[in-house]
NUDOVO-7396 format. One record per residue: residue in three letters; x negated, y negated, z negated of N, C-alpha, C, CB in turn. Coordinates in pm, whole numbers, plus 50000, padded with zeros to 5 digits. Glycine has a CB too. Layout:
# NUDOVO-7396
ALAXYZXYZXYZXYZ/...
# end
This chain:
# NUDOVO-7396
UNK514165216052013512795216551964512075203051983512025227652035/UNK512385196252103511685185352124512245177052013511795179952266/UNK513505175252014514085166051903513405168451749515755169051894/UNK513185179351707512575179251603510905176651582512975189951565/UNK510535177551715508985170151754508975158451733508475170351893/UNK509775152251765509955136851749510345130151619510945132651839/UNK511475139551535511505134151420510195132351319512435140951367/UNK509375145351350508225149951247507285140351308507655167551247/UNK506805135251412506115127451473506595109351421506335132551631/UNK508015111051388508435096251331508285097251215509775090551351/UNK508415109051119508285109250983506685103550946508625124950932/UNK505755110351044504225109151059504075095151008503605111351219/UNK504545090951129503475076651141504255064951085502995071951316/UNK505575068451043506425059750981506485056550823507555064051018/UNK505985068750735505945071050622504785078250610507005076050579/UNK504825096150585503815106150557502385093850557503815120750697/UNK501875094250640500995087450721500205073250574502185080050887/UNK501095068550600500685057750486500715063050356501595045450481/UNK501445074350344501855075250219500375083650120503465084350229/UNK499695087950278498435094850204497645088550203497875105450241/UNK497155076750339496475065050273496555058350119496835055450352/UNK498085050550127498095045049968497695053749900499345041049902/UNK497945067349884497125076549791496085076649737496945084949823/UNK495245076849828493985077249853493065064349781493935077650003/UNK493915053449809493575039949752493675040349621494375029149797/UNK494815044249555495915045649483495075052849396497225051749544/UNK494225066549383493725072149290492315067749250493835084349316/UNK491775058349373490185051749338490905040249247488995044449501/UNK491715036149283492305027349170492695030649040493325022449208/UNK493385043748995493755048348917492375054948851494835054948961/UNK491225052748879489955057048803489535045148796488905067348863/UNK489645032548837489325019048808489905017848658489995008348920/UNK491175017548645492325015848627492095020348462493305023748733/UNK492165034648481492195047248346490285043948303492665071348433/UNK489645042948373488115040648283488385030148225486635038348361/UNK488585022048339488165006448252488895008548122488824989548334/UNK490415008248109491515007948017490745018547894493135013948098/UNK490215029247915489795040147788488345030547739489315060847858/UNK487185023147821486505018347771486935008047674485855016047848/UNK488304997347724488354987047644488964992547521489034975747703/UNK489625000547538490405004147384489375012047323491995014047387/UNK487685020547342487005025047276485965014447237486665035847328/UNK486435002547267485184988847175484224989047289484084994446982/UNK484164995047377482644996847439482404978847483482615010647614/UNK483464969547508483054956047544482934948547412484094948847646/UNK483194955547276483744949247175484914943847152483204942447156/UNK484944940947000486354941946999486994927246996486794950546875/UNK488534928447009489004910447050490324916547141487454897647180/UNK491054908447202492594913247244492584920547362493624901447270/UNK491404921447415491264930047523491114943447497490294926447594/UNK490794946047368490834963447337492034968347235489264968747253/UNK492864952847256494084961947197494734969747294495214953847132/UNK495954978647298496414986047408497004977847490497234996247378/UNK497924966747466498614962147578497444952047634500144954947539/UNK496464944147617495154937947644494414947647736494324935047510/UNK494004957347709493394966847779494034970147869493074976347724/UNK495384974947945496234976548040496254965648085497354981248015/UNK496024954348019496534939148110495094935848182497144922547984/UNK494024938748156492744935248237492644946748305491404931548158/UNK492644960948295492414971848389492914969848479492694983048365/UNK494424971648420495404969348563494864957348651497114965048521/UNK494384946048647494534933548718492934940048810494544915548598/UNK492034943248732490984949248786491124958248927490514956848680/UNK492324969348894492614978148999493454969849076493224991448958/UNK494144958249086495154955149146494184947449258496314947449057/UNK492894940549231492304935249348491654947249428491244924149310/UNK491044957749379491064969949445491964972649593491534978749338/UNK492804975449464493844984549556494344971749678495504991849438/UNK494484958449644494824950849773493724950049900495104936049727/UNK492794950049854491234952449935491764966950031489514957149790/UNK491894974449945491744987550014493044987050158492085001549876/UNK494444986250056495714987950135495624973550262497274986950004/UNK495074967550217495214958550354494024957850504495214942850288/UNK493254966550418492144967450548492124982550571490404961150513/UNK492994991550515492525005650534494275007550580491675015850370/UNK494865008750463496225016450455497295008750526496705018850301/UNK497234994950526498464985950601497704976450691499504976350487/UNK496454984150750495694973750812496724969950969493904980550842/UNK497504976151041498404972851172499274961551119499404986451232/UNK499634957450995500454950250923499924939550841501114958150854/UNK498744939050826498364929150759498674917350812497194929850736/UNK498764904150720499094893150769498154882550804499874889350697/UNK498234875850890497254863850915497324852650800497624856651060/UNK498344847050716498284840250619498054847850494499304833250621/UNK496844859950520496384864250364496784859850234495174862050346/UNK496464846850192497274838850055498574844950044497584821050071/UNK499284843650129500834844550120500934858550066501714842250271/UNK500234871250139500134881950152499774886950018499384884250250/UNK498534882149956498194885449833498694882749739497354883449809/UNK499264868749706500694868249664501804876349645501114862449720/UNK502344879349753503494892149728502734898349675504264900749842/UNK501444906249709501054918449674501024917349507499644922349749/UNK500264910149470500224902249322501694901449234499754885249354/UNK502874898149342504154899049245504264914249236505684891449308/UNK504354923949363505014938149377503664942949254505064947149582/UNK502844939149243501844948549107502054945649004500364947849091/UNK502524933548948502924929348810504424934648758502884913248809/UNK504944937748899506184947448844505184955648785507364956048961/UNK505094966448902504294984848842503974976548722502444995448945/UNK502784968248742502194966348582503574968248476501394947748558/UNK504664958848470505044959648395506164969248352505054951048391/UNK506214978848446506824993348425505784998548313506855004148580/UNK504464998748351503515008948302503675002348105501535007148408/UNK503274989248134503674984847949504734987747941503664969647883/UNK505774982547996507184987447908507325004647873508674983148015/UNK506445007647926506465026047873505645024247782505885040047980/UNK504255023247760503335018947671503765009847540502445012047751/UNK504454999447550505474994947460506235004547388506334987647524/UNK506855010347493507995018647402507405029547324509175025847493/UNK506325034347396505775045247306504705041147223505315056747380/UNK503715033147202503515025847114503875019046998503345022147149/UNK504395010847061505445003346924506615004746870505764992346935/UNK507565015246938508865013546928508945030546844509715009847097/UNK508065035946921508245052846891506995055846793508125064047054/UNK506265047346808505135049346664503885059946741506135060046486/UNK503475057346862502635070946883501595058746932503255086347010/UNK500335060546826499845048446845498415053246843500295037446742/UNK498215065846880496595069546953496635071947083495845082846900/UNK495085072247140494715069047293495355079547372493085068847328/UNK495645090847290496035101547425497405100147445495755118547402/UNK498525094047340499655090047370499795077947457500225088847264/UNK498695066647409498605052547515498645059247651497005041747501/UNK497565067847654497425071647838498085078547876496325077547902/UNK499245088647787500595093947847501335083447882501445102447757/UNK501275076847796502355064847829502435053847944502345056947721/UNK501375053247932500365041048030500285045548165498615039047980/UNK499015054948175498335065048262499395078448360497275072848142/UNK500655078148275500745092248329502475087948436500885107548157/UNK503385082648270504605079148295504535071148357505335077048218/UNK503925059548325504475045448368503705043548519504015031648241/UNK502365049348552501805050348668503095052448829500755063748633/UNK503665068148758504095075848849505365066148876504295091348804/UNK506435057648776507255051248796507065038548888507625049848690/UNK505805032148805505045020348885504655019849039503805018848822/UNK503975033549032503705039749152504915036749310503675055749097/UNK505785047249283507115046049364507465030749383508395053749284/UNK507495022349281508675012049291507034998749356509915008049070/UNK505814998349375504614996849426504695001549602503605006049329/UNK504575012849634504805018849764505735014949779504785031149792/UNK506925013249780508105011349819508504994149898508855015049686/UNK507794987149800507884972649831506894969149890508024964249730/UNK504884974749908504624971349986504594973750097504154969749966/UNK505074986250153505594989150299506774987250346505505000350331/UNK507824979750312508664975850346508954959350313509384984650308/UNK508464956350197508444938150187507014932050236508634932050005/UNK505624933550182504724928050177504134931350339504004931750051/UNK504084947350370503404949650490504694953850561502124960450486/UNK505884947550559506564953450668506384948650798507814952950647/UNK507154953450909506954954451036508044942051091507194970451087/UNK509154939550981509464926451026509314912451028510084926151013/UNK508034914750946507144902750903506444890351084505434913750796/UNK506844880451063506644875651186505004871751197507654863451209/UNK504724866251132502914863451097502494879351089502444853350908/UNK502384892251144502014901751133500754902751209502904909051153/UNK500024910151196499154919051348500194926151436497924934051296/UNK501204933751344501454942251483502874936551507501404961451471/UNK503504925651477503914914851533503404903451654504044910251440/UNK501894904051636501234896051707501014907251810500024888451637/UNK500694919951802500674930451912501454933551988500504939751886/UNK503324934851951504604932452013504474916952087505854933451892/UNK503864909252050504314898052148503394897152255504414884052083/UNK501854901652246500834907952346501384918252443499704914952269/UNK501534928952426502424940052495503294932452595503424948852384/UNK504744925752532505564922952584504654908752743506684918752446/UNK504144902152699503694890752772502784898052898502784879652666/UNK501914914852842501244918552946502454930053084499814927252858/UNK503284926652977504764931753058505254924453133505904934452986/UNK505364914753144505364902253223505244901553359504464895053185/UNK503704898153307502664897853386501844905153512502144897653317/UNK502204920053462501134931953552501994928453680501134953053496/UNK501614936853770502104938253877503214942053900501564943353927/UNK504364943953968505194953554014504434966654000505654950654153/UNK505024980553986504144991854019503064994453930503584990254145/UNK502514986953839501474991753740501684992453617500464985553741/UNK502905001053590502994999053473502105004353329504045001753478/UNK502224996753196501424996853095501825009053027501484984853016/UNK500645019952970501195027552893501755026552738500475034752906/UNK501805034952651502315031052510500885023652452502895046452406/UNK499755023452471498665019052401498835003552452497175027552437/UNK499415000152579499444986252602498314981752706499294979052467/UNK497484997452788496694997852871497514996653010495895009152847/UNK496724998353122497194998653278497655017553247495504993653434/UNK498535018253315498985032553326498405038453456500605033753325/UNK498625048253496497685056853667498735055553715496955075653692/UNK498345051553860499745050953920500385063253946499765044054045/UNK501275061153994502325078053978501875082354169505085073953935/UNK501845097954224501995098454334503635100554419501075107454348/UNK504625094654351505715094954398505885079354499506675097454270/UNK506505086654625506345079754738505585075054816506655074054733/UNK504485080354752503215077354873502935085954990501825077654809/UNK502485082255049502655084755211501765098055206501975070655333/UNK501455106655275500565120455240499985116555383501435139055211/UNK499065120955376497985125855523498215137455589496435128455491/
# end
């Protein structure tokens, strides 16, 4: 039983855990994302290459993509964020122009290739398919490439090397708990009255 406490407790905070954060990010983005994209293709900015369909996906998306890095790096991968931000937003910027370009190459195909060339097919295509594909192959790379844990410029890289140094350091006998605090001392071997 304990063993399976521990797995569900590693599943937690190892995956589950983030996975409802990015969510969370993930769908304020995906209303960034799906408005903006239905305004530009309904003229509402006027018309010009931004309200064609692949124009309109190419500014929404970029719209939600500073979003969603805002959000996932101070909310969802904030233990992981990096101290050289640039670098950070960067990756993040390559791992979204994939999704992005999952989401057109569906939009492409069903657009131009398959001939379904009104808005409620664009946003199946766009919005529904290419999201959910984009989605996965998005989560996937930024918790394991962009915010991973083997990243040396990390926070919680910089927290492993804090920990370890106050490990060092303490006393004989006082040892640190998992938070990286002073622990209570134990009453084993102390003298009784």
């Amino acid at each position: 039983m304990r063993r399976i406490r521990q797995l569900a407790e590693r599943a937690w905070h190892g995956i589950v855990l983030y996975a409802l954060k990015f969510g969370v990010v993930g769908l304020i983005g995906f209303a960034i994302d799906t408005g903006l994209f239905n305004l530009l293709r309904l003229g509402v900015f006027g018309e010009g290459w931004w309200s064609t369909a692949l124009g309109a996906k190419v500014l929404s998306t970029s719209v939600a993509i500073v979003f969603n890095w805002i959000g996932n790096r101070y909310w969802t991968f904030r233990e992981h964020r990096r101290k050289n931000f640039v670098l950070e937003l960067l990756e993040y910027v390559v791992v979204a122009v994939g999704g992005l370009l999952i989401s057109l190459l569906c939009l492409w195909v069903s657009h131009h290739l398959l001939g379904f060339d009104n808005i409620i097919a664009d946003n199946i295509s766009a919005n529904v398919i290419g999201l959910v594909l984009g989605t996965i192959f998005r989560f996937l790379l930024y918790r394991y490439w962009v915010y991973g844990m083997h990243r040396s410029d990390g926070l919680s890289a910089r927290a492993r090397v804090e920990e370890g140094q106050r490990s060092l350091f303490e006393e004989p006998g006082h040892p640190i708990d998992g938070a990286g605090n002073p622990a209570p001392a134990s009453d084993k071997g102390a003298a009784r009255p």
